[in-house]
Predicted model as a PDB file, atoms N, CA, C, CB and O in Angstrom, pLDDT in the B-factor column:
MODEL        1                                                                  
ATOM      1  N   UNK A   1      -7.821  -7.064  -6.307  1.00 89.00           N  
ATOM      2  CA  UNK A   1      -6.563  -6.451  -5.985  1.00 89.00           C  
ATOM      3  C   UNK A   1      -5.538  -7.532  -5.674  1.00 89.00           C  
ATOM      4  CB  UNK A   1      -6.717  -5.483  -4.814  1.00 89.00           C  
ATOM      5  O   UNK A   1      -5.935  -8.661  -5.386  1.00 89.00           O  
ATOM      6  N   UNK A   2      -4.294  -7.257  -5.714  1.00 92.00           N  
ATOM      7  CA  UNK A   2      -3.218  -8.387  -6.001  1.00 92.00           C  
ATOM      8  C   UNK A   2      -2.611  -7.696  -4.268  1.00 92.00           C  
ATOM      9  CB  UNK A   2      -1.910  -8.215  -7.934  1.00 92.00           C  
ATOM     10  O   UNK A   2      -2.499  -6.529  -3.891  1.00 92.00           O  
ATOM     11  N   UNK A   3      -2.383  -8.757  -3.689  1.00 93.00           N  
ATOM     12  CA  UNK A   3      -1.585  -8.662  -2.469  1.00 93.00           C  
ATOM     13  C   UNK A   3      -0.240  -8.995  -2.158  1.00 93.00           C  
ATOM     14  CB  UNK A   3      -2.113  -9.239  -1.716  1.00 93.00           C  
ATOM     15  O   UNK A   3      -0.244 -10.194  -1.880  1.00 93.00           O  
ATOM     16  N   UNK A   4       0.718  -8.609  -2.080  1.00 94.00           N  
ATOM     17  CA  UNK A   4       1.507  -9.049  -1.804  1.00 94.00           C  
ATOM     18  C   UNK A   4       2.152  -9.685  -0.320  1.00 94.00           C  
ATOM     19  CB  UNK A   4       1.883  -8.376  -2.322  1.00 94.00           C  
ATOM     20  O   UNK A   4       2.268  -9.040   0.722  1.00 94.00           O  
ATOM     21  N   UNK A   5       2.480 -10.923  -0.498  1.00 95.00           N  
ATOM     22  CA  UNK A   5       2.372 -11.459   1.214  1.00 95.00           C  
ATOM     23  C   UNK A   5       4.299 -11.614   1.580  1.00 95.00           C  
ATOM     24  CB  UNK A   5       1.228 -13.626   1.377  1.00 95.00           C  
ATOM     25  O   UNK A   5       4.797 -12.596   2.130  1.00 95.00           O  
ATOM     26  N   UNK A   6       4.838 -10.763   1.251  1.00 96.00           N  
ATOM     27  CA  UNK A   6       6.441 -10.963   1.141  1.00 96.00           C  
ATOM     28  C   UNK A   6       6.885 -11.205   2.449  1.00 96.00           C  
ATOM     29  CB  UNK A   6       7.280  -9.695   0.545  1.00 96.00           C  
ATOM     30  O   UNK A   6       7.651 -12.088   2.837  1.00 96.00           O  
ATOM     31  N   UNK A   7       6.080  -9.952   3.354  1.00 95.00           N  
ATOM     32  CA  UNK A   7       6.846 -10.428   5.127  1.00 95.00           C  
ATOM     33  C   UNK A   7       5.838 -11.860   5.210  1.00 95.00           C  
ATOM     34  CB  UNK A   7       6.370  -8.847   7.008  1.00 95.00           C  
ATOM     35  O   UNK A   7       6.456 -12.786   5.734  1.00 95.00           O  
ATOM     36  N   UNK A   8       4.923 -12.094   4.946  1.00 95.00           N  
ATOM     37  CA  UNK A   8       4.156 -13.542   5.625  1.00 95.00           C  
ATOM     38  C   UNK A   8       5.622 -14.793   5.401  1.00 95.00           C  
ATOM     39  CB  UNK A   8       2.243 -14.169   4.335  1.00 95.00           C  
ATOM     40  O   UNK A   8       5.956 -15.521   6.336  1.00 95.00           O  
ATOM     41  N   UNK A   9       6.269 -14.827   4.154  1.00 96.00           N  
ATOM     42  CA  UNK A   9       7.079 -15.713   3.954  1.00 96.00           C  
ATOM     43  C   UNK A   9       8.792 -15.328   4.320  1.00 96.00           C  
ATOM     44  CB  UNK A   9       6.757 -16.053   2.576  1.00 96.00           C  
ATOM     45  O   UNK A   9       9.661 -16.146   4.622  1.00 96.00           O  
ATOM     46  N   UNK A  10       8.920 -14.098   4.209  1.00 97.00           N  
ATOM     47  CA  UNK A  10       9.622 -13.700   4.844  1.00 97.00           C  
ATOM     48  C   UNK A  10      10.181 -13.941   6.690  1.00 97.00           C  
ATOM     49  CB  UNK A  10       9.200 -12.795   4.434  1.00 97.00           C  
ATOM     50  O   UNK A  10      11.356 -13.797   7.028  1.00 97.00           O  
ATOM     51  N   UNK A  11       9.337 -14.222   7.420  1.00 97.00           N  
ATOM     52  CA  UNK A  11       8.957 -14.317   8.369  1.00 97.00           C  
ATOM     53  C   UNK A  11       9.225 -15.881   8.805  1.00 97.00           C  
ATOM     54  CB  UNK A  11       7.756 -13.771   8.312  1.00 97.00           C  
ATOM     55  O   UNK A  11      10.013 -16.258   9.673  1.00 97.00           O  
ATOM     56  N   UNK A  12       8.243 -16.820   7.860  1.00 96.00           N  
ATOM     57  CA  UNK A  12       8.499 -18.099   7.725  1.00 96.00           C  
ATOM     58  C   UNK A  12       9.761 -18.761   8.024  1.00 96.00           C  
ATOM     59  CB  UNK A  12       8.237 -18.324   6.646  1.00 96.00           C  
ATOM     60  O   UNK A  12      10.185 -19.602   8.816  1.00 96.00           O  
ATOM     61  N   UNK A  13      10.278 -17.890   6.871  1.00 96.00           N  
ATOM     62  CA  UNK A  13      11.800 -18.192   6.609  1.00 96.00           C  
ATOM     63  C   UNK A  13      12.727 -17.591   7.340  1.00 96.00           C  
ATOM     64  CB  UNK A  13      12.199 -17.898   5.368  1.00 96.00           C  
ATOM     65  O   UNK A  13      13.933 -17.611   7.094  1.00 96.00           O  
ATOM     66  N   UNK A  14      12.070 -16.910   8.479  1.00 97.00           N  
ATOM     67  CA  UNK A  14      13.625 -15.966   8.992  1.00 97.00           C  
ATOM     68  C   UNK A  14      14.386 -15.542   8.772  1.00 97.00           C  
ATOM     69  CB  UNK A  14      14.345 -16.086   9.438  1.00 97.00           C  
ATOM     70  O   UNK A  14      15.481 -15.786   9.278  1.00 97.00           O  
ATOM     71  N   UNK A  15      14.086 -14.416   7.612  1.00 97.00           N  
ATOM     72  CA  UNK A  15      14.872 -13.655   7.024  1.00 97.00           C  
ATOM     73  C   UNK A  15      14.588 -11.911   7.089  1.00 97.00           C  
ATOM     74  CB  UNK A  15      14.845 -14.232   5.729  1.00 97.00           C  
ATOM     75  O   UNK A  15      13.525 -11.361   6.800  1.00 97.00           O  
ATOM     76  N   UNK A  16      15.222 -11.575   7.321  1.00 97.00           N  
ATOM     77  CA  UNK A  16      15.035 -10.285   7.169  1.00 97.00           C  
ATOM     78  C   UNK A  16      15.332  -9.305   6.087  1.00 97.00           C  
ATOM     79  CB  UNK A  16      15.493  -9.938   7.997  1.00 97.00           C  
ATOM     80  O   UNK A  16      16.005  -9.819   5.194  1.00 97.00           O  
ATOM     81  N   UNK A  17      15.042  -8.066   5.894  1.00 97.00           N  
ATOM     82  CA  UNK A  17      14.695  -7.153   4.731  1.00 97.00           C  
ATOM     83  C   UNK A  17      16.223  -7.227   4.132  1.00 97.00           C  
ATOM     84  CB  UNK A  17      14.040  -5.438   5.192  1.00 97.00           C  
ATOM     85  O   UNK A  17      16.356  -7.190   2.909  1.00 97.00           O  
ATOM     86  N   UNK A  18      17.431  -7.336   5.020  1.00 97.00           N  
ATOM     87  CA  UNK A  18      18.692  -6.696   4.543  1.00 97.00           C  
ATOM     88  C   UNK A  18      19.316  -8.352   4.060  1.00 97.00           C  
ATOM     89  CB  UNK A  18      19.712  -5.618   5.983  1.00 97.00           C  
ATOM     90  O   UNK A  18      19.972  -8.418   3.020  1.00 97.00           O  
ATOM     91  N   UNK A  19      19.080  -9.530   4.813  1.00 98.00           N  
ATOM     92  CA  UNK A  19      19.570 -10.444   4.412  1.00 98.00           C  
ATOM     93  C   UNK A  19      19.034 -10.526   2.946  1.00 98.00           C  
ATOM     94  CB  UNK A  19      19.375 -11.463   5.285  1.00 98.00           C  
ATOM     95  O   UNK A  19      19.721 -10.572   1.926  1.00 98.00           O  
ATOM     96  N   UNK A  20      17.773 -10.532   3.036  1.00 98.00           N  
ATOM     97  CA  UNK A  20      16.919 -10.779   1.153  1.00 98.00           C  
ATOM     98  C   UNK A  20      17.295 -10.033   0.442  1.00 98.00           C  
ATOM     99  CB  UNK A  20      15.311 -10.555   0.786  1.00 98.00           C  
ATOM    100  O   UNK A  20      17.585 -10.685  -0.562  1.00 98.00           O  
ATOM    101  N   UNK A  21      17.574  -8.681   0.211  1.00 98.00           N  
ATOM    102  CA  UNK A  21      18.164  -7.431  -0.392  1.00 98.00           C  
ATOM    103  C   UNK A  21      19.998  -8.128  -0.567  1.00 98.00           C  
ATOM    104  CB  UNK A  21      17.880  -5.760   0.935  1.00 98.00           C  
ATOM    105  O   UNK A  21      20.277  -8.233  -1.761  1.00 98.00           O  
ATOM    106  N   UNK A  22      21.310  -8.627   0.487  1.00 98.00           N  
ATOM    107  CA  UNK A  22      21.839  -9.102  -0.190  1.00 98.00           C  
ATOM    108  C   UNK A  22      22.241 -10.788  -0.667  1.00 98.00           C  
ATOM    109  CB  UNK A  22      22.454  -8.450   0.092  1.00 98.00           C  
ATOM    110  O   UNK A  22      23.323 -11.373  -0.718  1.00 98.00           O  
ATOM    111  N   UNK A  23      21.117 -11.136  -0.912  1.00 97.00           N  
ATOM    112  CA  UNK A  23      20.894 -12.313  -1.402  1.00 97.00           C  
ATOM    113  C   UNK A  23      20.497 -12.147  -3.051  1.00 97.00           C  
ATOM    114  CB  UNK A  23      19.804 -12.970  -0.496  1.00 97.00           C  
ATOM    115  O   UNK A  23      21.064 -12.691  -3.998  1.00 97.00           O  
ATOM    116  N   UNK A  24      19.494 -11.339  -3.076  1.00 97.00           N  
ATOM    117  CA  UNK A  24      19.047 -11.106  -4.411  1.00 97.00           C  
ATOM    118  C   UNK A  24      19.605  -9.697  -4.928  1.00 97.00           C  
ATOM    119  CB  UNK A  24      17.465 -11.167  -4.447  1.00 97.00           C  
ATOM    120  O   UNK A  24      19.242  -9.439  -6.075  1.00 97.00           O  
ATOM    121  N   UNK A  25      20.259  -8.917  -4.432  1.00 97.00           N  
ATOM    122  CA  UNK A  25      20.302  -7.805  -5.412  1.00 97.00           C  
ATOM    123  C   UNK A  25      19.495  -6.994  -5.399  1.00 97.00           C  
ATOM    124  CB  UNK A  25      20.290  -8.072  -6.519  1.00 97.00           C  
ATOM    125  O   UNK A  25      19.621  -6.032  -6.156  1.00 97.00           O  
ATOM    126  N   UNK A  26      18.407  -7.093  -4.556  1.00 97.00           N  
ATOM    127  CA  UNK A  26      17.459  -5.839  -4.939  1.00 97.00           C  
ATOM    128  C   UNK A  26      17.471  -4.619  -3.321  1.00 97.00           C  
ATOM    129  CB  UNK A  26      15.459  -6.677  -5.350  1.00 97.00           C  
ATOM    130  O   UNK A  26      17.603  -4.925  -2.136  1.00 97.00           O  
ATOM    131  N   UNK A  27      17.364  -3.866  -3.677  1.00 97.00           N  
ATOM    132  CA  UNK A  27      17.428  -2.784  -2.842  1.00 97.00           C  
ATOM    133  C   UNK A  27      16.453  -2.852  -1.690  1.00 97.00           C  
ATOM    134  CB  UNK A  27      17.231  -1.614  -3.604  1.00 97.00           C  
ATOM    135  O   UNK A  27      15.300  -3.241  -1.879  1.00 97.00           O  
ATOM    136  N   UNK A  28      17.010  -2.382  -0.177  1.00 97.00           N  
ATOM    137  CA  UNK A  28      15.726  -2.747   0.577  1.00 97.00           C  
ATOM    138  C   UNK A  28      14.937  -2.046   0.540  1.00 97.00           C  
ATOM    139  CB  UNK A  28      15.723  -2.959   1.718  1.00 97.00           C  
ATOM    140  O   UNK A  28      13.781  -2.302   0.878  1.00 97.00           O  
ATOM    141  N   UNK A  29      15.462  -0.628  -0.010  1.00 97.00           N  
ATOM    142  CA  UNK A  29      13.766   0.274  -0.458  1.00 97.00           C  
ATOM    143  C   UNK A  29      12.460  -0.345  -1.208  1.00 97.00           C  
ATOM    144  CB  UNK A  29      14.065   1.520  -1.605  1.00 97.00           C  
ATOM    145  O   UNK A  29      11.306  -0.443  -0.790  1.00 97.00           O  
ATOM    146  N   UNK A  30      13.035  -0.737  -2.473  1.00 96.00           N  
ATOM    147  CA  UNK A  30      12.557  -1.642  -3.215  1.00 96.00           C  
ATOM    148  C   UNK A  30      11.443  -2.748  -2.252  1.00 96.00           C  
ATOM    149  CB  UNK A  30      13.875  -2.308  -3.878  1.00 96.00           C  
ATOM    150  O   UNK A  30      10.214  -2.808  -2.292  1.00 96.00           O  
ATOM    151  N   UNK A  31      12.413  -3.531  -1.428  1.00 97.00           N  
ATOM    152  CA  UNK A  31      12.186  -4.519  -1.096  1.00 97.00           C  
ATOM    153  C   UNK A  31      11.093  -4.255  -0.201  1.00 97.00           C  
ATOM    154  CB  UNK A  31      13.215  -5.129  -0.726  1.00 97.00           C  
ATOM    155  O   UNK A  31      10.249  -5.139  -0.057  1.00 97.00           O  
ATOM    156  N   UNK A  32      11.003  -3.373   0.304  1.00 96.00           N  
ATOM    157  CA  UNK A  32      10.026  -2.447   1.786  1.00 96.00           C  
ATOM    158  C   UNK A  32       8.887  -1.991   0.834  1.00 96.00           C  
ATOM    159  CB  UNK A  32      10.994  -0.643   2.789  1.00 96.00           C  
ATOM    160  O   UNK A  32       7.794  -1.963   1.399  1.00 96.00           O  
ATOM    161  N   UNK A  33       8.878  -1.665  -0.333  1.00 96.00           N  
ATOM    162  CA  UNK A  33       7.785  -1.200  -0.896  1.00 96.00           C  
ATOM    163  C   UNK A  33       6.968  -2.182  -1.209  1.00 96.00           C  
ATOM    164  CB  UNK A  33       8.014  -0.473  -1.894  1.00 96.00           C  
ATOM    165  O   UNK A  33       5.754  -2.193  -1.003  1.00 96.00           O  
ATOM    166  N   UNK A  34       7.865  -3.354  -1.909  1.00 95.00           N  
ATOM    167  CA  UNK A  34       6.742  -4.240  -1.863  1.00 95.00           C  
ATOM    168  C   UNK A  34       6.441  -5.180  -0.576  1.00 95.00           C  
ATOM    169  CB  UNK A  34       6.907  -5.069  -2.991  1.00 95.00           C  
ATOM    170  O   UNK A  34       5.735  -6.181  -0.703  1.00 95.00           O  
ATOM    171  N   UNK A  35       6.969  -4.837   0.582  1.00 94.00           N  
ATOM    172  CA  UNK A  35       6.603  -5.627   1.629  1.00 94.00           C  
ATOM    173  C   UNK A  35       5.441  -5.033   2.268  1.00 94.00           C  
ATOM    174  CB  UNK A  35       7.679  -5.823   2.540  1.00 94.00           C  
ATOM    175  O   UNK A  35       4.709  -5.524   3.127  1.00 94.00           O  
ATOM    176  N   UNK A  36       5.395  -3.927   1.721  1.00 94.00           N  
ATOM    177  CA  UNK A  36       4.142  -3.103   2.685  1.00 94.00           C  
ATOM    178  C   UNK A  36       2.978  -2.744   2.070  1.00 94.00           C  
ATOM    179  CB  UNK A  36       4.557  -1.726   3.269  1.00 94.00           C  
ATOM    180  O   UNK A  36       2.104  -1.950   2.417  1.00 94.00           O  
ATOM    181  N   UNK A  37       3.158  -3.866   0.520  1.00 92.00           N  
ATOM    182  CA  UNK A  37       2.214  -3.528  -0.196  1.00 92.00           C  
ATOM    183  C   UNK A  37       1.469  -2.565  -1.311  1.00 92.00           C  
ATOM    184  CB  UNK A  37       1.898  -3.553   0.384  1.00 92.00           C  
ATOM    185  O   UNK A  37       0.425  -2.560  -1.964  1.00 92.00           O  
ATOM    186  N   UNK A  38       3.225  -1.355  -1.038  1.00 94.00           N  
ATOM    187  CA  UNK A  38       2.853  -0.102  -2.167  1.00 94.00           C  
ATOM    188  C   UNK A  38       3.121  -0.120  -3.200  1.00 94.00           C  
ATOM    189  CB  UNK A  38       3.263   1.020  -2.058  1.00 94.00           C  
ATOM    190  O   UNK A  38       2.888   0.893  -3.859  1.00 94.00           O  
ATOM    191  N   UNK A  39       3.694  -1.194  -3.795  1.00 93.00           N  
ATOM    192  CA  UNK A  39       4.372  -1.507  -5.094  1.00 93.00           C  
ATOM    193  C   UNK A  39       2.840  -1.576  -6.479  1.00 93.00           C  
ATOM    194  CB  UNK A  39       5.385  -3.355  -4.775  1.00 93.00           C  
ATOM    195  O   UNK A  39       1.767  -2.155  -6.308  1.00 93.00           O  
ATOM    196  N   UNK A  40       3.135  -1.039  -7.338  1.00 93.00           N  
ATOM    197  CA  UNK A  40       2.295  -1.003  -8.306  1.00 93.00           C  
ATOM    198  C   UNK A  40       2.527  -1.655  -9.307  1.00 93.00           C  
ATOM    199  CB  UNK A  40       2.082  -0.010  -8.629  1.00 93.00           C  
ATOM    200  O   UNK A  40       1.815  -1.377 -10.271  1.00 93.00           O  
ATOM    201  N   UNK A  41       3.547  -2.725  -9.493  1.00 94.00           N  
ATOM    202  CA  UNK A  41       3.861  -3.155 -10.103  1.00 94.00           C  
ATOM    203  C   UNK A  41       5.359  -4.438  -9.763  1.00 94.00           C  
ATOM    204  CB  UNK A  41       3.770  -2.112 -10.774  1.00 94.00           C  
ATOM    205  O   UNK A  41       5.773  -4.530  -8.608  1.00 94.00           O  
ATOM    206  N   UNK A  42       5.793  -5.023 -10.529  1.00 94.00           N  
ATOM    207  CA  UNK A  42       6.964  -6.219 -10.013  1.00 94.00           C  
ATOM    208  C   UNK A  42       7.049  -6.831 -11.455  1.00 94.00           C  
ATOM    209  CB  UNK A  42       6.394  -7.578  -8.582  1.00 94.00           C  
ATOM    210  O   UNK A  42       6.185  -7.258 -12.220  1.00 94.00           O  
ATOM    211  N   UNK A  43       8.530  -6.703 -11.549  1.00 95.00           N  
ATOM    212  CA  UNK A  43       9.546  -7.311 -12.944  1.00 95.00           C  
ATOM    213  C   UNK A  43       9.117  -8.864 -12.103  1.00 95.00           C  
ATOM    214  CB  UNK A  43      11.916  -6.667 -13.121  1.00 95.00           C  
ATOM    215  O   UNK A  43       8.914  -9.171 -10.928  1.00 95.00           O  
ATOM    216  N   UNK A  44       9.117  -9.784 -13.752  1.00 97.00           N  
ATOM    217  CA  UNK A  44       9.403 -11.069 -13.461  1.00 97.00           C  
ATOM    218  C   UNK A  44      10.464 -11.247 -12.986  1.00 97.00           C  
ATOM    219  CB  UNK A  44       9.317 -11.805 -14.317  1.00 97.00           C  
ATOM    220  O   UNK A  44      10.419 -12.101 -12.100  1.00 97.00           O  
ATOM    221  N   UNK A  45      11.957 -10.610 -13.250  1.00 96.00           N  
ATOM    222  CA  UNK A  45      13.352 -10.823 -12.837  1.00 96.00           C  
ATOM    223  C   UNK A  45      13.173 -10.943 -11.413  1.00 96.00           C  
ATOM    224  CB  UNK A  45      14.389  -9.679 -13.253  1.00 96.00           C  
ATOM    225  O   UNK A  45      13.526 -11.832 -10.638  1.00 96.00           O  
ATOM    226  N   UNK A  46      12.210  -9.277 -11.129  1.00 96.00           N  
ATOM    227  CA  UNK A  46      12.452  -9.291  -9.100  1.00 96.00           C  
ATOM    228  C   UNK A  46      11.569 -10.675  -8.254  1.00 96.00           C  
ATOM    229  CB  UNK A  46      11.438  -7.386  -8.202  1.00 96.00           C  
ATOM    230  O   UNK A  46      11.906 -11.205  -7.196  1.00 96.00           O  
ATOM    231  N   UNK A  47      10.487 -10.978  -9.035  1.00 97.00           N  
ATOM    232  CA  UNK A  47      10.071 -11.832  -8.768  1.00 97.00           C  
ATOM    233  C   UNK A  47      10.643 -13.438  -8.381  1.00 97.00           C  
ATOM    234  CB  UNK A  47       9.469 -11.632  -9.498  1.00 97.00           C  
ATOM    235  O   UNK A  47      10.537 -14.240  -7.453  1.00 97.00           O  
ATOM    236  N   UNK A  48      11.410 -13.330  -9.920  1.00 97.00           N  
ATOM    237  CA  UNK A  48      12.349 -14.487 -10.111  1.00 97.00           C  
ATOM    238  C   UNK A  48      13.222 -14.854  -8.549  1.00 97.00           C  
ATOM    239  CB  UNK A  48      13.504 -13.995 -11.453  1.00 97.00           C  
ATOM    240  O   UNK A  48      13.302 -15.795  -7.760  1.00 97.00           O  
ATOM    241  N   UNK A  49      13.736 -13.575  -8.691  1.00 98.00           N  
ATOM    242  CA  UNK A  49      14.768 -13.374  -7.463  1.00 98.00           C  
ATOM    243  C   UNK A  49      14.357 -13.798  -6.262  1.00 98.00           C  
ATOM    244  CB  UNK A  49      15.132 -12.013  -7.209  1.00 98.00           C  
ATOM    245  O   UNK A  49      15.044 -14.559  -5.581  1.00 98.00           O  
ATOM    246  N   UNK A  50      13.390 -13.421  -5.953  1.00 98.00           N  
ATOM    247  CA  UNK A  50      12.685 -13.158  -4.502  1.00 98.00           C  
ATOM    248  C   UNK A  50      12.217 -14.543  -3.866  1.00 98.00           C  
ATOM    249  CB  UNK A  50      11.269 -12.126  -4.663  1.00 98.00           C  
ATOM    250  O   UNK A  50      12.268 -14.901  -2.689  1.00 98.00           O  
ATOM    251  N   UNK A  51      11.690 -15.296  -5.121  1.00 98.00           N  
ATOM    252  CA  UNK A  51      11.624 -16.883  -4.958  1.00 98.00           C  
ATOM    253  C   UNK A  51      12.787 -17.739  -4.870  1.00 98.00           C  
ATOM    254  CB  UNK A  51      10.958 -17.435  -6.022  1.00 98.00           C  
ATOM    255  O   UNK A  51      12.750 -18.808  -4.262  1.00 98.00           O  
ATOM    256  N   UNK A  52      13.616 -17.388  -5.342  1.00 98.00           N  
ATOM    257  CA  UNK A  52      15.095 -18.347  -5.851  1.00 98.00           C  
ATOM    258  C   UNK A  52      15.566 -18.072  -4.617  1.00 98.00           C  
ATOM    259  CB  UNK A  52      16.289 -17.837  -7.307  1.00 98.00           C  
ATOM    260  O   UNK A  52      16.127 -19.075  -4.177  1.00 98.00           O  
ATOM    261  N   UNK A  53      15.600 -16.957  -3.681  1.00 97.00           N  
ATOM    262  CA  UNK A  53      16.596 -16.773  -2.364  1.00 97.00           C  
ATOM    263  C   UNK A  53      15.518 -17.033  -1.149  1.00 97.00           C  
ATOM    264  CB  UNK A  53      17.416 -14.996  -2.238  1.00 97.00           C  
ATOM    265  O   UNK A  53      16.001 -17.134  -0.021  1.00 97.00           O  
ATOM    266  N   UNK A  54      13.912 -17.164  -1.317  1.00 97.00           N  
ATOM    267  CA  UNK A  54      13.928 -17.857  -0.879  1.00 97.00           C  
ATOM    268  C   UNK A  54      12.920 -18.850  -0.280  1.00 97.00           C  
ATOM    269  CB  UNK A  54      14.471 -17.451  -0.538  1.00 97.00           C  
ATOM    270  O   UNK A  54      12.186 -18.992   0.698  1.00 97.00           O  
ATOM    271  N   UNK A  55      13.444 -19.696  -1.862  1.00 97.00           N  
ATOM    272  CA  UNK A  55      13.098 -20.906  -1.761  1.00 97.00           C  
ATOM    273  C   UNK A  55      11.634 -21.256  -2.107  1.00 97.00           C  
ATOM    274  CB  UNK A  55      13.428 -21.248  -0.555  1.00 97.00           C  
ATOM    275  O   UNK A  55      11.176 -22.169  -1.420  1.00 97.00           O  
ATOM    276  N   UNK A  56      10.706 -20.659  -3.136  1.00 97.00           N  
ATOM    277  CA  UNK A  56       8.869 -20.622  -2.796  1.00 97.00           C  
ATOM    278  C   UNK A  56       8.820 -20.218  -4.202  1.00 97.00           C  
ATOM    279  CB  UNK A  56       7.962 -19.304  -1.413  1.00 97.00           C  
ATOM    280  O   UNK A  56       9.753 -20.054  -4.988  1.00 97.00           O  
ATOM    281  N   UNK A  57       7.109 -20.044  -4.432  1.00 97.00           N  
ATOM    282  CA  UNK A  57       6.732 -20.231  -5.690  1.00 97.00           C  
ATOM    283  C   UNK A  57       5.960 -18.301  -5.648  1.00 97.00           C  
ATOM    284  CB  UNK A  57       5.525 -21.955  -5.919  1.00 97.00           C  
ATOM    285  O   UNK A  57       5.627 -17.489  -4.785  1.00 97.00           O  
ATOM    286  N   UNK A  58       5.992 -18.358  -6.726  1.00 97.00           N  
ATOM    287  CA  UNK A  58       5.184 -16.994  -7.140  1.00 97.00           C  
ATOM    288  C   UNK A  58       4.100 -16.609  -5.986  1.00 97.00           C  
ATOM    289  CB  UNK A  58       4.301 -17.231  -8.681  1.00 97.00           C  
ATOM    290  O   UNK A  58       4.073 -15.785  -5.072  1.00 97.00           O  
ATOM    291  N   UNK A  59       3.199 -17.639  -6.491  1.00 96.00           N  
ATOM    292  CA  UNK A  59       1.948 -17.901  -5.458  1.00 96.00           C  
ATOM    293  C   UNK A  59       1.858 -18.013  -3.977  1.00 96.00           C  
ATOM    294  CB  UNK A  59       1.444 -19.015  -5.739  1.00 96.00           C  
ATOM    295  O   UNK A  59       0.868 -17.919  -3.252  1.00 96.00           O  
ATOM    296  N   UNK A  60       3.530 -18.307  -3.583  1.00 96.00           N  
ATOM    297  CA  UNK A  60       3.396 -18.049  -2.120  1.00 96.00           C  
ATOM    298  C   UNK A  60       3.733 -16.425  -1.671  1.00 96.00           C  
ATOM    299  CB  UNK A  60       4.455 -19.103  -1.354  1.00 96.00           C  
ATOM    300  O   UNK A  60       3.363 -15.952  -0.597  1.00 96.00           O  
ATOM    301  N   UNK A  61       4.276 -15.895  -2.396  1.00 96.00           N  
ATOM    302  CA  UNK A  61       3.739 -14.091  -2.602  1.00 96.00           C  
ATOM    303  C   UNK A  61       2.728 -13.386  -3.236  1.00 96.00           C  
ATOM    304  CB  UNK A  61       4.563 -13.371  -3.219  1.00 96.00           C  
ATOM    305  O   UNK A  61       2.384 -12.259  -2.879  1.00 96.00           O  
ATOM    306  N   UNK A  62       2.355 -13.847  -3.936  1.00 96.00           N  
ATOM    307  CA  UNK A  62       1.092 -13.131  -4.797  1.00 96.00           C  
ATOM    308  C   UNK A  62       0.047 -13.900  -4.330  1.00 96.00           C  
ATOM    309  CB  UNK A  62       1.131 -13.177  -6.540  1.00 96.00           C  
ATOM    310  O   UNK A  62      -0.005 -15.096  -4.040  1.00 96.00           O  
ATOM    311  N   UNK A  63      -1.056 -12.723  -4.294  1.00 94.00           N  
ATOM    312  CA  UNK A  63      -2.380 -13.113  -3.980  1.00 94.00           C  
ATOM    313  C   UNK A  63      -3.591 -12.440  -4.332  1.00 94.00           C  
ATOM    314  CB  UNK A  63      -2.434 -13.205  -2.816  1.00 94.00           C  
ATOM    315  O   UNK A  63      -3.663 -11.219  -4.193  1.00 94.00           O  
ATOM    316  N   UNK A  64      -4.367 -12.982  -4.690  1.00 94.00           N  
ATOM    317  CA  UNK A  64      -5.560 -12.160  -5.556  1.00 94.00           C  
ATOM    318  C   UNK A  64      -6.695 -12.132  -5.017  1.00 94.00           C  
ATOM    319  CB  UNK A  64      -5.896 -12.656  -6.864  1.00 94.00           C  
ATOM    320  O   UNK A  64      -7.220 -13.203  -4.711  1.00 94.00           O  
ATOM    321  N   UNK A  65      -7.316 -10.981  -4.780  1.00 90.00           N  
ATOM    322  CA  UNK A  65      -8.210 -10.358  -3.023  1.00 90.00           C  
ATOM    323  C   UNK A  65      -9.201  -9.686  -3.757  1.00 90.00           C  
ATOM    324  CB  UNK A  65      -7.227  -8.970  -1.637  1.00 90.00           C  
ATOM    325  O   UNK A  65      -8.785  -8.542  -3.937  1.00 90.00           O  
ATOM    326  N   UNK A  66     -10.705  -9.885  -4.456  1.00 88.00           N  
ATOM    327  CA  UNK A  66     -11.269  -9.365  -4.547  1.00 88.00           C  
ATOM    328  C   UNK A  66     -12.272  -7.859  -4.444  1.00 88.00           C  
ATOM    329  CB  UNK A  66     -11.159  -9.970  -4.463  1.00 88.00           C  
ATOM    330  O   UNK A  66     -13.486  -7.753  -4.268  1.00 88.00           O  
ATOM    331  N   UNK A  67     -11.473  -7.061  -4.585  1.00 79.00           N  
ATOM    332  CA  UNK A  67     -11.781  -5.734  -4.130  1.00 79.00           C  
ATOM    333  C   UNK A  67     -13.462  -5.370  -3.672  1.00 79.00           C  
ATOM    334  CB  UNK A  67     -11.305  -4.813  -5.353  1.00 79.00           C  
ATOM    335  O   UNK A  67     -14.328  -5.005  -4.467  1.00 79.00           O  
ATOM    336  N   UNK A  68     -13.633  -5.562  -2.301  1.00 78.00           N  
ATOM    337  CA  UNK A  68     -15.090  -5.408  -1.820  1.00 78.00           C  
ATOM    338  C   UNK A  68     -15.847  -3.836  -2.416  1.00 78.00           C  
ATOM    339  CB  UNK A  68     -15.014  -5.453   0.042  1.00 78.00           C  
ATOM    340  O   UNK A  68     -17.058  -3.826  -2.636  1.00 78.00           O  
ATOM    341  N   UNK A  69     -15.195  -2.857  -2.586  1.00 75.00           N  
ATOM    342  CA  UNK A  69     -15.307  -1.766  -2.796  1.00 75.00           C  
ATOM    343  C   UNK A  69     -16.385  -1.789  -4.399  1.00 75.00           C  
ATOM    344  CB  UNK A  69     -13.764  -1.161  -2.735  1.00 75.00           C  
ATOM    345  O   UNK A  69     -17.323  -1.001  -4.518  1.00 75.00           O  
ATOM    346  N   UNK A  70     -16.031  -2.794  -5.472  1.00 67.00           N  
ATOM    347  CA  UNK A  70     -16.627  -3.026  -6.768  1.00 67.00           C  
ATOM    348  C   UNK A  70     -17.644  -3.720  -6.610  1.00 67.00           C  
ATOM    349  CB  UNK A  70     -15.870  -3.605  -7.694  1.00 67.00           C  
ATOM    350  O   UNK A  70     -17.994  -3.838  -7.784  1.00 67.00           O  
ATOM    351  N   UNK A  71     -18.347  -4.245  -6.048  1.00 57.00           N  
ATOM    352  CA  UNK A  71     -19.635  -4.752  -5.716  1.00 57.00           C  
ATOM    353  C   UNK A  71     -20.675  -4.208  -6.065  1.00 57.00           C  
ATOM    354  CB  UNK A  71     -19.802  -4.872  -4.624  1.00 57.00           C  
ATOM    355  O   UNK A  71     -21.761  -4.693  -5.748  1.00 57.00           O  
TER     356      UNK A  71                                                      
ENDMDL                                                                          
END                                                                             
């Protein structure tokens, strides 16, 4: 399963949901869905975005978590 760690760096960086939303353009609904992990999916663009404002690589949001459940 793919994790998303958006508040971990979020946090880092001292930023909050509404500053990142108008930095990049993306909506904080949006932005809350994938902070909490419900997102089923992510455009390279939002991705793009999300790194460029602030400041980090793909990999410091994405994370790949072996689902214990498939064993």
């Amino acid at each position: 399963m793919i994790i998303v760690n958006l508040d971990v760096i979020m946090a880092k960086r001292k930023i909050s949901l509404n500053q990142l939303s108008a930095k990049t353009g993306i909506t904080t609904t949006n932005l809350s869905i994938l902070k909490t992990n419900k997102a089923k999916a992510i455009r390279f663009s939002t991705l793009e975005a999300i790194c460029k404002a602030l400041n980090c690589q793909p990999q410091d949001i994405l994370e790949y978590e072996e689902d214990k459940n498939e064993k």
